[in-house]
C-alpha positions as CSV (number, residue, x, y, z in Angstrom):
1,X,-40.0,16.5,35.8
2,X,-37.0,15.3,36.0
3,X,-33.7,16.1,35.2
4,X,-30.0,16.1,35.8
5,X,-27.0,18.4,35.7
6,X,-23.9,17.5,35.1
7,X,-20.7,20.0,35.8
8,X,-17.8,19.3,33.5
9,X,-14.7,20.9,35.0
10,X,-11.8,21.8,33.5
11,X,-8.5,20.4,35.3
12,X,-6.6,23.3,36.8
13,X,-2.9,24.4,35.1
14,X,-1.7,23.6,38.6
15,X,-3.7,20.0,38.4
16,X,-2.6,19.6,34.5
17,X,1.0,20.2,36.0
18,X,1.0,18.0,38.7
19,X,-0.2,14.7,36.8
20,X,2.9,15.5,34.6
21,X,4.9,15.7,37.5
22,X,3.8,12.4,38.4
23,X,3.9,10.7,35.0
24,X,7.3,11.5,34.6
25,X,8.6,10.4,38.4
26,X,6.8,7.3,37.7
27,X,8.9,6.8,34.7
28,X,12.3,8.1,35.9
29,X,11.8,5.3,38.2
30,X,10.5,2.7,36.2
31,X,14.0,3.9,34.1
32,X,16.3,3.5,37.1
33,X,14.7,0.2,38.3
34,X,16.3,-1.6,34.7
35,X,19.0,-2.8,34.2
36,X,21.4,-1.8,31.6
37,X,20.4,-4.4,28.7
38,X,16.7,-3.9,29.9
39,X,17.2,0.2,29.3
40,X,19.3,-0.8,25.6
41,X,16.4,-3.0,24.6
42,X,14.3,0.1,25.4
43,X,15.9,1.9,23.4
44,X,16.4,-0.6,20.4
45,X,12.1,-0.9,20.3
46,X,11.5,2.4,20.7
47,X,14.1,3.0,17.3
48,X,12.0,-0.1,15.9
49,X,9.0,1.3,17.0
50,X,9.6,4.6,14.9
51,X,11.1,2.9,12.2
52,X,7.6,0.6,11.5
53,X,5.3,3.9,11.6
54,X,7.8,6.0,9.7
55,X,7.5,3.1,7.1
56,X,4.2,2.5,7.1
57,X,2.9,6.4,7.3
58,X,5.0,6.9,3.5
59,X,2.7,3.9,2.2
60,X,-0.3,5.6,3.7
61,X,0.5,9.2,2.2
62,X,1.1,7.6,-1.2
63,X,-1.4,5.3,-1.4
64,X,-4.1,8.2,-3.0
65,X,-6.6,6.9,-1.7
66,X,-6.3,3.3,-2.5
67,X,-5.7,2.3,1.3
68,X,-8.3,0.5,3.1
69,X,-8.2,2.0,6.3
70,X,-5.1,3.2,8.2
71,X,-2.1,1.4,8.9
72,X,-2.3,-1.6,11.3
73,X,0.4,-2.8,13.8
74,X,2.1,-5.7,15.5
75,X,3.3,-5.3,18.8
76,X,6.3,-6.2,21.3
77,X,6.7,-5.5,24.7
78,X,9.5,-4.2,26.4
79,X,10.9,-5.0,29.4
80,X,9.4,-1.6,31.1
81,X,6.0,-2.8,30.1
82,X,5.0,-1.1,27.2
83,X,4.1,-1.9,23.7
84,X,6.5,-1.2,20.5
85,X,5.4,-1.6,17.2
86,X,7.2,-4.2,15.7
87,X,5.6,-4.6,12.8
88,X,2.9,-2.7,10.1
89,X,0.9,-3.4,7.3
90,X,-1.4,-1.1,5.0
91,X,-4.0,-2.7,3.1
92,X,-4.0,-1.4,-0.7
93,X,-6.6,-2.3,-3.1
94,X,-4.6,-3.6,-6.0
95,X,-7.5,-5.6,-8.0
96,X,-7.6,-4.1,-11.3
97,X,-10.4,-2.0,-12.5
98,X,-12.9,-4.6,-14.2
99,X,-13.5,-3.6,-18.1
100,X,-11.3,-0.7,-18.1
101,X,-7.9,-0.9,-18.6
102,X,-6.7,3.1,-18.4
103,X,-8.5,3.4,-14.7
104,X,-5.9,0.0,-14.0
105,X,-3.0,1.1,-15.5
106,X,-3.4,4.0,-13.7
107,X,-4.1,2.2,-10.2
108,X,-1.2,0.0,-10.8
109,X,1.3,2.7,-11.2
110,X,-0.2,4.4,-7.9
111,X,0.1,1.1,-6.0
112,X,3.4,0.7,-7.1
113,X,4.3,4.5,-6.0
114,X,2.9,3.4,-2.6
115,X,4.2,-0.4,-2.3
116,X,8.2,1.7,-2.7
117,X,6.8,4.7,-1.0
118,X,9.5,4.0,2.0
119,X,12.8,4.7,2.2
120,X,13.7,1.0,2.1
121,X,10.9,-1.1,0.9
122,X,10.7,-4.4,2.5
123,X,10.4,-7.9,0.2
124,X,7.1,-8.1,0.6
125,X,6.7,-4.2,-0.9
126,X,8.9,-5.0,-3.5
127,X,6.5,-8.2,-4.3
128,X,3.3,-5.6,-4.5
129,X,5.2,-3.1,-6.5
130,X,6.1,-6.2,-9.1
131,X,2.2,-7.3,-9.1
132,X,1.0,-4.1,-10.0
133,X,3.9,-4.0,-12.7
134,X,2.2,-6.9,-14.3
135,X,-1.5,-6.0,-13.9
136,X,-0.2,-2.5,-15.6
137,X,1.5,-4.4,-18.4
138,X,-2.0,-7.0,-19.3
139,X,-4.1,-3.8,-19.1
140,X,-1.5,-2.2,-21.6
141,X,-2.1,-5.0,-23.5
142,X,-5.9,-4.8,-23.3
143,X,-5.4,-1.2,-24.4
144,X,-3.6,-2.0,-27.8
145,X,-5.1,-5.7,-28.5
146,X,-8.4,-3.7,-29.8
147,X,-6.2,-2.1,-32.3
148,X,-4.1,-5.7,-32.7
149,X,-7.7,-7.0,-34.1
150,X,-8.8,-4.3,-36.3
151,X,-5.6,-5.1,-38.2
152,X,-6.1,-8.7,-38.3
153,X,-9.4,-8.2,-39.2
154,X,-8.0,-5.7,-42.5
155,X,-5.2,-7.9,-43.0
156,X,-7.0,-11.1,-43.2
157,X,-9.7,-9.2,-45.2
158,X,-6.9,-8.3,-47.6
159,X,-5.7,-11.7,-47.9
160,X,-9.4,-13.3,-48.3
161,X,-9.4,-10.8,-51.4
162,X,-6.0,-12.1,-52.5
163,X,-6.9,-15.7,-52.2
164,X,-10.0,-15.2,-54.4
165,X,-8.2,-13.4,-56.9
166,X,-5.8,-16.2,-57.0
167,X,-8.0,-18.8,-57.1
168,X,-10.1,-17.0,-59.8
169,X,-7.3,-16.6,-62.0
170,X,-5.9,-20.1,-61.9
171,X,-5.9,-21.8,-65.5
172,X,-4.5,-24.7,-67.3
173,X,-2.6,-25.2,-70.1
174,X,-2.9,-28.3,-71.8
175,X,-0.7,-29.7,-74.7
């Protein structure tokens, strides 16, 4: 028979403490080996950085479900070596709803909700929120053109009845 134990310890406070201790005296003098532009462009990406996810996180918490996945990013690195986000994108299903035109109306005004979700949409969210404004207005026109063709259908009934009465009651007078 064989078999195998395996101890999984805990780290210590003490241990927990000292890997902090060293994390942050490796950065203090990662800090203090830039140079003054270096530590501003640090700072600029790291405002960047929270700016993108800030943006990004409102589409995702709008989105009601229509996001496909989380929100995906682009990186830059900074002159101490890490990686900013840069950039963002969440992928929204904005296809309309084949066949029925409430369940798209009502998908287009969520993607819209989440394509101006953040505080200052970009163009490109602006360009989403103006497709789903015109997939919303053709299935508003699905909706009524039902209705449209019921009364062409009466009205051109109508005048069918009027043209045979017409041509029914057409007669000559001769002298």
């Amino acid at each position: 028979m064989i078999s195998s134990n395996i101890n999984i310890t805990k780290p210590t406070y003490m241990e927990n403490e000292f890997s902090l201790f060293k994390k942050e005296k490796k950065q203090s003098s990662a800090d203090n080996e830039l140079s003054e532009s270096d530590k501003k462009r640090v700072q600029e990406l790291k405002k960047i950085d929270r700016e993108v996810r800030t943006h990004e996180q409102a589409h995702l918490a709008a989105s009601g479900g229509l996001a496909r996945g989380g929100a995906s990013f682009t990186y830059t690195k900074g002159p101490d070596g890490k990686k900013y986000a840069s950039g963002g994108e969440v992928s929204i299903e904005i296809s309309p709803v084949e066949g029925k035109p409430e369940e798209t109306i009502r998908r287009m005004q969520q993607v819209r909700r989440a394509a101006t979700a953040p505080a200052d949409p970009s163009s490109q969210d602006r360009s989403v929120a103006a497709k789903a404004t015109r997939e919303e207005a053709k299935a508003r026109a699905e909706l009524s053109k039902p209705q449209d063709d019921e009364k062409e259908k009466n009205n051109s009934g109508i005048l069918s009845v009027y043209k045979n009465e017409f041509q029914e009651s057409t007669f000559s007078v001769t002298a």
